[in-house]
C-alpha positions as CSV (number, residue, x, y, z in Angstrom):
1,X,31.2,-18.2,35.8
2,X,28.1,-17.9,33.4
3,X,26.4,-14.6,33.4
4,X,22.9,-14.9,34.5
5,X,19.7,-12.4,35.1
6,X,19.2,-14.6,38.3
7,X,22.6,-14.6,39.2
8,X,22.9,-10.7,39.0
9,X,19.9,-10.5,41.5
10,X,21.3,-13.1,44.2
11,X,24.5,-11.0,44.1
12,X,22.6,-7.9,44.5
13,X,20.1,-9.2,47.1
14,X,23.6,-10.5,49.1
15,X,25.1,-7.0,49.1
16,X,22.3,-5.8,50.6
17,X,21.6,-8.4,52.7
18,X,25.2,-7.6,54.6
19,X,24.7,-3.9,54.3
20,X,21.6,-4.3,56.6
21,X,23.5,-6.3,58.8
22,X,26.3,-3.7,58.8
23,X,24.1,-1.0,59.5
24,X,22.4,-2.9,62.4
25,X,25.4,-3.9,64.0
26,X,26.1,0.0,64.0
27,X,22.9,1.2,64.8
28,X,22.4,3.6,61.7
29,X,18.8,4.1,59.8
30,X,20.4,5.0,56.4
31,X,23.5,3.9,54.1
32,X,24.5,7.4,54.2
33,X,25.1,6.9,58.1
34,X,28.0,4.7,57.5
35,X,31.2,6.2,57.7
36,X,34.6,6.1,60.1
37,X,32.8,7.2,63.0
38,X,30.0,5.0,62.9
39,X,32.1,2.3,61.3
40,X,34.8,2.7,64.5
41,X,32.4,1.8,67.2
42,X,32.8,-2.1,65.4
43,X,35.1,-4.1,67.5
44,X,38.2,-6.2,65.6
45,X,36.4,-9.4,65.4
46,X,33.2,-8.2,63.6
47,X,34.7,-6.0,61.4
48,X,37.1,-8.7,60.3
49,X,33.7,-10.9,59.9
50,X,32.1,-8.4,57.8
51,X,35.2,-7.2,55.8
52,X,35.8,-10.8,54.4
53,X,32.0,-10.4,53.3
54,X,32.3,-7.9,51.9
55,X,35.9,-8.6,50.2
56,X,33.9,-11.8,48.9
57,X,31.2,-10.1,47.5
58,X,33.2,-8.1,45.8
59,X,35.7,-10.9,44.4
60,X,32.2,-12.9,43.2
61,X,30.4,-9.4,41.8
62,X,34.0,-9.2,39.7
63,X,33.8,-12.7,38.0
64,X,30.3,-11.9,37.5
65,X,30.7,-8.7,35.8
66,X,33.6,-10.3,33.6
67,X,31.1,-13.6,32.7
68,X,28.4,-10.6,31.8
69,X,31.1,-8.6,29.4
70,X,31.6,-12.0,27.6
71,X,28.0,-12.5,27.3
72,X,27.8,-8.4,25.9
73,X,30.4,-9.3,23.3
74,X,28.8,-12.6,22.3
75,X,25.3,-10.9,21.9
76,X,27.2,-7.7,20.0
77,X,28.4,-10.4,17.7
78,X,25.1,-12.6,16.8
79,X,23.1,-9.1,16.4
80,X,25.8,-8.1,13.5
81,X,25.9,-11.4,12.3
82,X,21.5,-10.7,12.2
83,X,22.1,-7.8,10.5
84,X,24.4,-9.1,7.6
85,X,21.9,-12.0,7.7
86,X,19.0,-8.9,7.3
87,X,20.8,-7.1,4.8
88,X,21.5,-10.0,2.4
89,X,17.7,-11.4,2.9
90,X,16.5,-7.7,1.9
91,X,19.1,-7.5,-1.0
92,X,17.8,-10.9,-2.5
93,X,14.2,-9.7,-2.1
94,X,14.8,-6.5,-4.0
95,X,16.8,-8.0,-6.1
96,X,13.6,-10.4,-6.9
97,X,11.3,-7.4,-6.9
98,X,13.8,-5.6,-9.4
99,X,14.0,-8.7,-11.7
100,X,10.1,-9.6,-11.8
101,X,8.8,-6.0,-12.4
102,X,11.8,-5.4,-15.1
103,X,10.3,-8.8,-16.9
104,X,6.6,-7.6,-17.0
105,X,8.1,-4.0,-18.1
106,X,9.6,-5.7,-20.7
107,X,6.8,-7.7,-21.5
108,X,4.7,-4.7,-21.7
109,X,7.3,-2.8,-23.8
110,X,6.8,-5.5,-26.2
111,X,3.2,-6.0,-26.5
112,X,2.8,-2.3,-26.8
113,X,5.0,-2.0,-30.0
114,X,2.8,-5.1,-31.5
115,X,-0.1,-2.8,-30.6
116,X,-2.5,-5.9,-29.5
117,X,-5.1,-4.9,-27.2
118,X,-5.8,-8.5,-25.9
119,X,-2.3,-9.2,-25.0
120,X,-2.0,-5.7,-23.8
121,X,-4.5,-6.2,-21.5
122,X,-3.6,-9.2,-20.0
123,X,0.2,-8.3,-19.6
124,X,-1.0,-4.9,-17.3
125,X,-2.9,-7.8,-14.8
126,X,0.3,-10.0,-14.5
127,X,2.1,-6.5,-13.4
128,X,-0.7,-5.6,-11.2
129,X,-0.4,-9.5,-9.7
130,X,3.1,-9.4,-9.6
131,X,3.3,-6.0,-7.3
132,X,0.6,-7.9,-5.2
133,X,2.1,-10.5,-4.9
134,X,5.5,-8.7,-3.7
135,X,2.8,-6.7,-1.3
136,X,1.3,-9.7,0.4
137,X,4.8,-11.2,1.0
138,X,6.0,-8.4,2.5
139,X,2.9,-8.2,4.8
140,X,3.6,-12.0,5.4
141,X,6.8,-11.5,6.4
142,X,6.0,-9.8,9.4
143,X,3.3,-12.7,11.0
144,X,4.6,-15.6,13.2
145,X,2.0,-18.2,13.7
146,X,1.9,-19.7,16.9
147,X,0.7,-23.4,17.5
148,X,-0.2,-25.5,20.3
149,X,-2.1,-22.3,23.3
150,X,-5.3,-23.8,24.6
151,X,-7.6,-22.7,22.6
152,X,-11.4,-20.9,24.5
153,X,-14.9,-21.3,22.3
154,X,-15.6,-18.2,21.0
155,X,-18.6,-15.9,22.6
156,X,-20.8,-13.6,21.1
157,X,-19.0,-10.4,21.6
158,X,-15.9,-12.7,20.1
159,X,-17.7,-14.0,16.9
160,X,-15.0,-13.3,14.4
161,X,-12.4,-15.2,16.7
162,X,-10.6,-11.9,17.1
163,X,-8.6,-12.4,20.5
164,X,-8.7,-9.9,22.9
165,X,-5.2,-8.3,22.5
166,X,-4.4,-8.2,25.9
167,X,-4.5,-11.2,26.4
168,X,-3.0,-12.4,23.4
169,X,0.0,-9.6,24.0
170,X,0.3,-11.4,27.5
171,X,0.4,-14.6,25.7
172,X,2.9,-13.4,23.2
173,X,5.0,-11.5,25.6
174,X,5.6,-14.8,28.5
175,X,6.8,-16.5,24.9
176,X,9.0,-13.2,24.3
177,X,10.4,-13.5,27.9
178,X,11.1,-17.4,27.4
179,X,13.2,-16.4,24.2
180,X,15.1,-13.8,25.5
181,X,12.9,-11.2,22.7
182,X,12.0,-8.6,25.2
183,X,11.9,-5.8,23.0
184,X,9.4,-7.6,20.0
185,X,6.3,-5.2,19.8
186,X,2.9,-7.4,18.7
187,X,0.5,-5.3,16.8
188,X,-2.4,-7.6,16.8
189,X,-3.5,-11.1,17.0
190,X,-5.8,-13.5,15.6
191,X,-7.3,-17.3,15.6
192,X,-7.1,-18.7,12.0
193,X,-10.2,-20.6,11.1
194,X,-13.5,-21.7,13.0
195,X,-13.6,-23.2,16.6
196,X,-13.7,-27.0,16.9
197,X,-14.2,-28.7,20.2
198,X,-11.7,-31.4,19.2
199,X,-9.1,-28.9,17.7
200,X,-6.5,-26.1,18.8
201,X,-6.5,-23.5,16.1
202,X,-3.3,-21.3,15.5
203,X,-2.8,-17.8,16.3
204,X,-1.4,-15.3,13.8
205,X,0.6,-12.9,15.3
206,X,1.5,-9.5,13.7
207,X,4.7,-8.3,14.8
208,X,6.1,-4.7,13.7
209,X,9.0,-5.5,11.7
210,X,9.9,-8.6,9.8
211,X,13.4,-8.0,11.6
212,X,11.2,-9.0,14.9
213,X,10.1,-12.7,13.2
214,X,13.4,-14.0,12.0
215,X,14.5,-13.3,16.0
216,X,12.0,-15.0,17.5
217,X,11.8,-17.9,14.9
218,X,15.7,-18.3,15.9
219,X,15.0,-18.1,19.9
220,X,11.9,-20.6,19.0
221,X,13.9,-23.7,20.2
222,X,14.1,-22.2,23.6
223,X,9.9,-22.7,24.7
224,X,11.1,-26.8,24.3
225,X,12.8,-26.0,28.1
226,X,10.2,-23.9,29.2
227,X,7.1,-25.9,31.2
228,X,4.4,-23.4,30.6
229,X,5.5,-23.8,26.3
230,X,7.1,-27.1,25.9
231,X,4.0,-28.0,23.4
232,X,4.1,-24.8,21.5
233,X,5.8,-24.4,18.4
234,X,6.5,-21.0,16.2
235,X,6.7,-21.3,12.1
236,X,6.4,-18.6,9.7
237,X,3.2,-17.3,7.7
238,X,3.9,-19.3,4.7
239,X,1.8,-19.8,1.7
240,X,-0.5,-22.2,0.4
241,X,2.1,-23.3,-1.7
242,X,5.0,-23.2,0.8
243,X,2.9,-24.7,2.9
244,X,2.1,-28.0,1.1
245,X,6.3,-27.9,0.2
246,X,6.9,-27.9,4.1
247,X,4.8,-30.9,4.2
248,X,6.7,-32.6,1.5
249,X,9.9,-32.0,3.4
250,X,8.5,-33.3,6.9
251,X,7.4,-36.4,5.2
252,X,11.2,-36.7,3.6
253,X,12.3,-36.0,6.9
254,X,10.5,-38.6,8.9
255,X,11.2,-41.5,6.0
256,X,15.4,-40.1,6.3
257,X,14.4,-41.0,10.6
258,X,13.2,-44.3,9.7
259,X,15.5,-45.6,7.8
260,X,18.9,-44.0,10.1
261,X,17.7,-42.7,13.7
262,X,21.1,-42.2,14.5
263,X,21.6,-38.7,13.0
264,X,19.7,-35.2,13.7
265,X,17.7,-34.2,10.7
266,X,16.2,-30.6,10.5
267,X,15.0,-28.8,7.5
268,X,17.0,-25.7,6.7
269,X,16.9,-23.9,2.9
270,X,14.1,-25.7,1.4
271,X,16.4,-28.7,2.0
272,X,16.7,-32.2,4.2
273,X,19.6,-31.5,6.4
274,X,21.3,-33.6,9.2
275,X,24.2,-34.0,11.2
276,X,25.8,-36.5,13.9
277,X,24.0,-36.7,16.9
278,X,26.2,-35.6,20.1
């Protein structure tokens, strides 16, 4: 049996469904009515009827509660494997931040023995571009665009495009609840760019921790089920840059399709990967 939300309501909504019965066929107001006296007034043939309900009630509420321990261990084991995934990512990025500002340092160290002003002064704005740069990434990594919501003209009171957060949360939140990512907190959300009748612009989505993007990005491929989201599509804040290198890939990707349709290319590590189509 496969653990469900919806299954785990039915079950519920069963149980109770034969305790009302039980407690009509005894004439009690409240569970805590039930007990041998009440219970003894049943003749053999109902409480035969009701004991098999109840016996398989109980035998499906077992096999559900075993599916749901599977599904416990299952999750337990994809949020460590997110974690390692975390800790690695974060390793590699202080690892970048260690290398780039040691580099400038050293640069620095350098210019500052030759004593040249010039050079001097140009080697302080590379170390104040490089710790903005490490800024605006880290601020970056903690956006999720989101393409493809029906997009409204904007009104006076909404002339920056500034979406009114509630309903952007609600937005945000029937996407969480498609993806299983209940417990993502949005912080605020935006349109990117000017309204066009004949265009649907993004929205930008701040989320509180970068830990909260890289969850929903993975859950992304769930909306493609969902009726309501089936046209909308999630992608990290990238770039200019990384931007026009996505593009690059796509276009690889499609000429790959062209030329062999019989494989499942997707784009993973800056790379064009595939693999056999089940």
């Amino acid at each position: 049996m496969d653990f469900s939300v919806e299954l785990l309501h039915s079950t519920e909504k069963k149980l109770n469904a034969e305790i009302s019965r039980l407690m009509k066929a005894v004439k009690v107001s409240t569970v805590s009515d039930l007990n041998s006296n009440t219970l003894g007034k049943l003749q053999k043939a109902p409480s035969n009827d009701f004991l098999n309900a109840f016996v398989a009630l109980l035998e499906s509420n077992m096999s559900l509660c075993k599916a749901a321990a599977s599904s416990i261990d299952e999750m337990k084991s994809k949020v460590l494997d997110t974690q390692n995934q975390l800790i690695h990512r974060q390793q590699d990025e202080l690892a970048k931040v260690k290398d780039t500002v040691q580099t400038e340092m050293k640069s620095w160290a350098d210019v500052a023995r030759k004593n040249d002003k010039q050079n001097r002064q140009l080697t302080a704005k590379s170390v104040k571009e490089a710790v903005k740069a490490v800024s605006e990434e880290e601020e970056r990594s903690k956006n999720i665009i989101v393409y493809g919501v029906t997009d409204e003209e904007e009104t006076e009171t909404d002339w920056e495009g500034v979406l009114n957060i509630d309903k952007a949360s609600e937005t945000v939140k029937s996407i969480c609840e498609v993806t299983d990512c209940l417990n993502v907190e949005v912080q605020s959300c935006s349109r990117i760019g000017q309204w066009k009748s004949d265009k649907i612009r993004p929205i930008k989505v701040q989320l509180r921790t970068s830990s909260d993007v890289d969850l929903l990005l993975r859950r992304a491929c769930k909306l493609k089920s969902s009726k309501e989201f089936s046209g909308v599509y999630l992608a990290p804040d990238r770039t200019p840059e990384q931007r026009a290198a996505r593009n690059k890939l796509v276009l690889q990707m499609k000429e790959f399709i062209l030329k062999d349709s019989s494989k499942h290319y997707f784009i993973r590590d800056d790379k064009v990967r595939y693999t056999d189509k089940k």
